[in-house]
N, C-alpha and C positions, 0 to 999 in steps of 0.2 A: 625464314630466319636462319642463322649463319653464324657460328662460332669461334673464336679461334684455338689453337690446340693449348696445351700445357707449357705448351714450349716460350710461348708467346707473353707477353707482360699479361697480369691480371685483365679478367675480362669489366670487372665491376671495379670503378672509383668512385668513390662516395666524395661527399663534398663534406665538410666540417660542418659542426654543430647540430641541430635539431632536426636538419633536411640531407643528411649525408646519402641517402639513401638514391637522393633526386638524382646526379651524374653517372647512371651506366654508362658506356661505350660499349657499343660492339661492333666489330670490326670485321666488317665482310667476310666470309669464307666458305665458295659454294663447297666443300666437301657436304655431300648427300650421307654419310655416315657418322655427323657430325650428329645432323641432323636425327636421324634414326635415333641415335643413341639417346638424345635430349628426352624425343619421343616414351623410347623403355624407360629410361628413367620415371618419367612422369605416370607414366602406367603402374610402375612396378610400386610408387608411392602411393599414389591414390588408391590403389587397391583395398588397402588399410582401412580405407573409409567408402561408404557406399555411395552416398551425394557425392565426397569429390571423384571419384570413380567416376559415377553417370555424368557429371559436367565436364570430364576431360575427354569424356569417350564421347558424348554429345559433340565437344570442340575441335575432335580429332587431334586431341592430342597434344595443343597449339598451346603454347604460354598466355598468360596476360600478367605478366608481371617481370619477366625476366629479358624484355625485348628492350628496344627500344620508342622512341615517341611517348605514345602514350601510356606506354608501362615502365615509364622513369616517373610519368605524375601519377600512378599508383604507388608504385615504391612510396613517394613520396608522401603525398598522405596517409597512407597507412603509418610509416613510421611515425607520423606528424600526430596522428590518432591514437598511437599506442603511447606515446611517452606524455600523452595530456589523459589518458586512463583514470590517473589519482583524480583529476575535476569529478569523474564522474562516480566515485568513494568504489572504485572496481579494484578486483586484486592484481595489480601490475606487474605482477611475480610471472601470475599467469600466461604474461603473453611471451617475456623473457626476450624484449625490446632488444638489452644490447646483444644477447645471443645470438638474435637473428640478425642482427646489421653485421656483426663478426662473421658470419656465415656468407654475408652478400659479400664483404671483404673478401674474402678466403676462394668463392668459389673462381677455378680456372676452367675445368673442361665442364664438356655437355653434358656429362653425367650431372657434375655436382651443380649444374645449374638446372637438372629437372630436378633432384631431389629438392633444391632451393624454390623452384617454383608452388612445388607442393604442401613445403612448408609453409611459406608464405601464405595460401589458400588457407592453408587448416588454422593458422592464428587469427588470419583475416575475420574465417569463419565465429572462433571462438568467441572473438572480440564481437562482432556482430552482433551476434545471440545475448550476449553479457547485457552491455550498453541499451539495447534493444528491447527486452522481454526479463533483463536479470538473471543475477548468478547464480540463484537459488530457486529451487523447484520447493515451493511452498508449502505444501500438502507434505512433504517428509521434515518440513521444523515444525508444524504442529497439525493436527489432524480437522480444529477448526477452520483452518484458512483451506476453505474448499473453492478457490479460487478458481476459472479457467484462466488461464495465459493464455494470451494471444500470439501463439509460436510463429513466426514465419517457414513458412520452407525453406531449408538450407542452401539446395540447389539455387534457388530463387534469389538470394543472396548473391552470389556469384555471375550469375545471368544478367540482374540488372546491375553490378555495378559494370561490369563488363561494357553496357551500352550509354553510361553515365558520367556527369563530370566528378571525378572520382573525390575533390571534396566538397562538393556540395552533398556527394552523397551519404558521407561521415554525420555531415552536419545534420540529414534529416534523419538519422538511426538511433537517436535520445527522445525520449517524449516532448514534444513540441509541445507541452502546453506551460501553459503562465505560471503552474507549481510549480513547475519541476525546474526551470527558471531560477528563480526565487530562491527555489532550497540550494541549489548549487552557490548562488550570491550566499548564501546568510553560511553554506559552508566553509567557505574561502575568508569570510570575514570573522566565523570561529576561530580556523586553523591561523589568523594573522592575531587572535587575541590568546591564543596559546603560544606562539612562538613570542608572546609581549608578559606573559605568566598568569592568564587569564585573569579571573576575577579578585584575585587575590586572598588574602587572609579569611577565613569562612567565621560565622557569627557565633561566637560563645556564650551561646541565651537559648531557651527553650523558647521562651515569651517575651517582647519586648513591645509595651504599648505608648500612645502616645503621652506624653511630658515626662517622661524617664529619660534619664542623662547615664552616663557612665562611657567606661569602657568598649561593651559589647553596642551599645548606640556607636559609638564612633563607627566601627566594624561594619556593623548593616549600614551606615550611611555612605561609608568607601566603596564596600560592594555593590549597592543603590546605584552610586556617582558611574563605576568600572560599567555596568551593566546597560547604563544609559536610561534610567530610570528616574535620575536624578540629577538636576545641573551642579556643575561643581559647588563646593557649601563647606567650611569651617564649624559651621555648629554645630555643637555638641548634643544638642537636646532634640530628642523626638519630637520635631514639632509639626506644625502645619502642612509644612513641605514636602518634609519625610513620610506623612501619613499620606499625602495623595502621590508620591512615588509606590508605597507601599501598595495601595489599590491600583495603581497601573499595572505593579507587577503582578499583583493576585487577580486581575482581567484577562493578564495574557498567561497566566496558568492555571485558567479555569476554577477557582479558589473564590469564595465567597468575599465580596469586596467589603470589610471594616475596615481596611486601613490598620488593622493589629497584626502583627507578626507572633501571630499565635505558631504552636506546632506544624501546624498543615504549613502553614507560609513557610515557617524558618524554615524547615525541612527544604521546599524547591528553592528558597533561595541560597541554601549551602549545595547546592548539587554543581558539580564542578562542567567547567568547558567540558571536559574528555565529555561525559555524559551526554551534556545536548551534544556534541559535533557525531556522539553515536546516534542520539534520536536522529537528528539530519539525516545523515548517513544513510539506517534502515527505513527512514520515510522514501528519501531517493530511488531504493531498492523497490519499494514497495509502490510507488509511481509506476515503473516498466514494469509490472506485475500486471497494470489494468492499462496500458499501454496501447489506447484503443480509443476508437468513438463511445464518448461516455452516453448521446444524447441530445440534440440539442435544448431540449428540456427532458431532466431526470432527476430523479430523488439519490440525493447521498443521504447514508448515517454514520455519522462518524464516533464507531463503539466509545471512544477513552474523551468526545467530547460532551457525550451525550445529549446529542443535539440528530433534528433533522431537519434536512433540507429540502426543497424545490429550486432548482436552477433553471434557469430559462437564458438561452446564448450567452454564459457565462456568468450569468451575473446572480445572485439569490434573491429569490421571489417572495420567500417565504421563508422563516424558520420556526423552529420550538424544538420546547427541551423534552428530553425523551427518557423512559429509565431501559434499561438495557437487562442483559442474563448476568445473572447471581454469579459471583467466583468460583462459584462449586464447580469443578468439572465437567460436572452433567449439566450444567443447565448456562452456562457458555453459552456468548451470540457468535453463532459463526459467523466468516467473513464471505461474501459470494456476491456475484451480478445476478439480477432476472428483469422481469419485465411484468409491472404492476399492470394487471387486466382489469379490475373493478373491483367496485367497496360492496362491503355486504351494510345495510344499516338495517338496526333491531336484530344484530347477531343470535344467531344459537352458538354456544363454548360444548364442541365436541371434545371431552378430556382425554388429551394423549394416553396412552396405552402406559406409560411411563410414569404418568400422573394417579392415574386409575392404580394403578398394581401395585404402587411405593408410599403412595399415601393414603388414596382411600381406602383402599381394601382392608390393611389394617384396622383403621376405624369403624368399617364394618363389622369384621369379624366381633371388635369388642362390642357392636352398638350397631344392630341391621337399619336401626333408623337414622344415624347419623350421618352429615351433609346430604338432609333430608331436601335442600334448595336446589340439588343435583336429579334426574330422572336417571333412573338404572333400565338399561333397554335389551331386550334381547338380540338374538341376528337380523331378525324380522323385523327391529324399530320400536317392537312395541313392549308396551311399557311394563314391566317386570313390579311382581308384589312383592315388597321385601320381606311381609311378614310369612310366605311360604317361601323363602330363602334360605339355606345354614349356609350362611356365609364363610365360615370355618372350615367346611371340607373343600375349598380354595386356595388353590398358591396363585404365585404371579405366573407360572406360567399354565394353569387350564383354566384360569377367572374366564368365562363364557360369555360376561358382559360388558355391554361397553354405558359409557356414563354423558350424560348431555344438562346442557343449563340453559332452559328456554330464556327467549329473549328479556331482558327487563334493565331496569337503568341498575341493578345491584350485580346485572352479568360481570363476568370478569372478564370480558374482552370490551365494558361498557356499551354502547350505542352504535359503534360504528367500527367495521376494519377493513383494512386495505390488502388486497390480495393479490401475491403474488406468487400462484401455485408453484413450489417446489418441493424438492422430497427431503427438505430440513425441517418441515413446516412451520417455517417463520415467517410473520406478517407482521406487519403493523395496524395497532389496532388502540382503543380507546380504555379506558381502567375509571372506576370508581375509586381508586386508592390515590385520590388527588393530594394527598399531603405529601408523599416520596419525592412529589417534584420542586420540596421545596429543598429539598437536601442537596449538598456539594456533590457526594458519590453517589449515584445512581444504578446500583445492579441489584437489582430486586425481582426478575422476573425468571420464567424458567427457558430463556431465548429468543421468545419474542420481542418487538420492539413498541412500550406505549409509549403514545405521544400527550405531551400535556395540554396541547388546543389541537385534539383531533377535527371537531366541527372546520376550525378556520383552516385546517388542513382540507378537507372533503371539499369546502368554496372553492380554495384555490385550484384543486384538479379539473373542477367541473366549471369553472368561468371558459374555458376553452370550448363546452358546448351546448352551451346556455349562456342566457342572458341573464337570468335570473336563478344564480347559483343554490344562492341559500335559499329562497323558498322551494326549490328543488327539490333539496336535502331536507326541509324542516317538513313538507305536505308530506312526505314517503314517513321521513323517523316518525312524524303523529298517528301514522296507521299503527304503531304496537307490532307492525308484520315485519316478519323475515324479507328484506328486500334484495336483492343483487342490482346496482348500478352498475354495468358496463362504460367503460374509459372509450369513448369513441377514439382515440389515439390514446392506445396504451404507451406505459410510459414505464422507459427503465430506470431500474434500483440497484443502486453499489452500494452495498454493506461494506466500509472501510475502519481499521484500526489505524491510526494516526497521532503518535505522540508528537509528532513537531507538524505544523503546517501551518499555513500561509494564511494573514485574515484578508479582507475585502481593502484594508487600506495598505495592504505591505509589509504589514507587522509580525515576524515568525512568531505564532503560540506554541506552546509545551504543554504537553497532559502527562496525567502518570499514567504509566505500563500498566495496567487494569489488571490487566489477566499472565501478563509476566509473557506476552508473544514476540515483542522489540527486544528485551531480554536475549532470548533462545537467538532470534533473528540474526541479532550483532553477534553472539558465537560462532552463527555457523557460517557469518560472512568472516569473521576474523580469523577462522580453520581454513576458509575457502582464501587467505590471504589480502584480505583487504586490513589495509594499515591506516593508523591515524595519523594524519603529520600537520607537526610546526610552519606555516608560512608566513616567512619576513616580509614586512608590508613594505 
């Protein structure tokens, strides 16, 4: 590679518009100190950082971006990737597009075109990583999202695009699946209904049911119409129409489907574009979080829909409704991947330490016999007399016992649970408390996940290795015994929070923020510089 001096017209011309990037020239010039200098340059920049450091030192030193051929179509995409950032709701402040094209403008000598080359790498880099894996490191917005990200190696970055057609390689560094798709469409087609003034006028009614007229009827029916809920309509009256709009919309915001526009309803349907185009936004985010092979058959739960899944090569196999952890703080579903190994059926409920110290023990103390359904056991297993007990010269932290609920259909994990040992200890498992699932909000547990048809959950895992699932499952749960079923092909589990996603027919849904985590989210992506914007259609 060959430079020409300061003296000389600029070494970089950019072309106009989107691809300016794409026309370098460089213009032969064996001076060997040209050369050198590019070299220090490029050293003395990378230094700064460790990966680009080992990938210039690994390359001796050599550009991929400030030459010619094939590093005019890097230039070129890269720029072409940075200034299309906003598709992917990232913060395009971060990458400082036109600063760096000003800089490829500007550079004459071999210095500034090492320092240029190494720039270049390190936004390359940034942007990679962003788009990639996401902006935000999860575990510092809330302490439940104990997520792993699926980091790539940095250096690795660099290495293959280096060997790669540099935009097909852009194109595969976003999650390639049919969400994340989706959410970008239903993003584009927000930001084009906010530069039009989104939904318009919001509804001035708490309640509004069907055959009531008035003013705020007009309101919910324009908003209905804006939203696409509703085919255009002059009527004035809540009628037939406007109530099966109204259940389409309380289906795709997980809202009990009357067809009244009670509180819960008016509420999401006065929630402005800014809002969903944030839920989008932080779902997008939260996509390159699990950025990874889900599975070809795996279980999601998706916290804020309260729902779980069985997927099988894309498609859902199975569902049901599930109740989830309490708002309380402490009893929060985290969010995490593992890998379900087997169901226990006719469970024993070994009571967390957390359970035992905060609730029972109290009631002990006042009443040695009380949650008399529970066995109090010592280190040994074995079973402790409450009446030579004083449970009162006990705190939570030197209580010596631990507490067990042999199996029985009144257990509180029910019949049956699914296991997938980690050290949150959350599973999924089955509940006598069958009325919660007839409720709209579902957080009534202390973390765990019940399922409202656990049996027809247990069929479905176990049709893969048997022929005969349910008499399987029914010959075992009739023994009254503690069983362990092993999953001949274990199968992995994503615990996901999800206020905006995609149903089976195309249709974005919307849940509410449960636990206030999309909330926090959207802040610390709009700190980190991601902006909301207007697109004219």
């Amino acid at each position: 590679m060959a430079f020409v001096t300061a003296t000389r017209q600029p070494l970089m011309t950019m072309l106009a518009g989107i691809l300016l990037a794409a026309a370098t020239y460089i213009v032969p010039a064996p001076a060997t100190a040209e050369v050198t200098a590019f070299k220090q340059a490029v050293a003395e920049a990378a230094a700064r950082d460790e990966d680009l450091a080992a990938f210039y030192q690994a390359n001796g030193y050599e550009g991929i971006w400030t030459g010619k051929g094939r590093d005019r179509n890097r230039r070129a995409a890269l720029i072409e990737a940075l200034r299309k950032a906003d598709h992917h709701g990232l913060p395009a402040e971060r990458y400082d597009v036109d600063g760096l094209h000003a800089r490829m403008k500007a550079a004459r000598t071999p210095r500034d075109l090492g320092l240029l080359e190494v720039e270049m790498a390190r936004v390359f880099l940034q942007y990679a990583r962003d788009v990639q894996t996401g902006v935000l490191i999860p575990g510092r917005i809330d302490k439940a999202i104990v997520r792993t990200v699926p980091y790539r190696d940095r250096t690795s970055y660099l290495v293959n695009f280096a060997k790669s057609s540099p935009k097909g390689f852009f194109r595969a560094l976003a999650p390639q699946t049919h969400e994340y798709t989706a959410l970008m469409k239903e993003k584009l087609r927000l930001e084009r209904l906010l530069a039009e003034g989104g939904w318009g006028k919001t509804v001035p009614a708490q309640t509004l049911k069907p055959g009531v007229s008035g003013s705020s009827v007009v309101a919910l029916r324009d908003r209905l119409v804006r939203m696409g809920y509703l085919k255009r309509t002059a009527a004035p009256t809540y009628d037939a129409n406007m109530t099966a709009a109204v259940q389409d919309f309380q289906r795709a915001h997980g809202l009990a489907q009357d067809g009244v526009a009670g509180p819960g309803t008016m509420t999401e349907i006065n929630i402005s574009v800014q809002e969903r185009l944030q839920s989008v936004i932080v779902a997008m985010e939260r996509e390159r979080w699990i950025n990874q092979e889900r599975g070809k058959r795996h279980i999601e739960v998706n916290l804020t829909d309260f729902s779980a899944k069985i997927i099988d090569n894309g498609k859902t196999t199975f569902e049901t409704r599930s109740v989830i952890g309490h708002r309380a703080h402490d009893r929060q579903s985290p969010e995490f991947s593992d890998v379900m190994e087997f169901m226990v059926i006719n469970p024993s409920w070994y009571v967390p330490r957390s359970i035992v110290t905060k609730e029972y023990l109290p009631e002990l103390q006042a009443n040695p016999y009380a949650v008399n359904h529970i066995e109090i056991t010592d280190r040994s297993g074995r079973r402790v007399d409450r009446s030579a007990v004083d449970f009162t010269q006990f705190t939570a932290r030197n209580f010596p016992f631990a507490m067990r609920q042999p199996p029985s259909r009144g257990n509180a994990l029910g019949l049956v649970k699914f296991m997938f040992p980690n050290k949150h200890n959350i599973y999924l498992h089955d509940t006598p408390a069958k009325n919660l699932f007839g409720r709209e909000v579902r957080a009534y547990s202390h973390g765990c996940i019940r399922l409202a048809d656990p049996f027809d959950f247990a069929y479905t895992l176990l049709a893969k290795q048997t022929n005969d699932p349910e008499g399987l499952f029914q010959r075992t749960l009739a023994t009254g015994k503690e069983t362990q079923v092993d999953l001949k092909e274990p199968v992995p589990v994503h615990i996901i929070y999800r206020t905006a996603f995609v149903d089976g027919k195309g249709r974005t849904q919307f849940r509410r923020d449960i636990y206030g985590r999309d909330a926090r989210i959207w802040e610390a992506l709009a700190k980190a510089g991601v902006a909301l914007r207007a697109v004219q259609g």
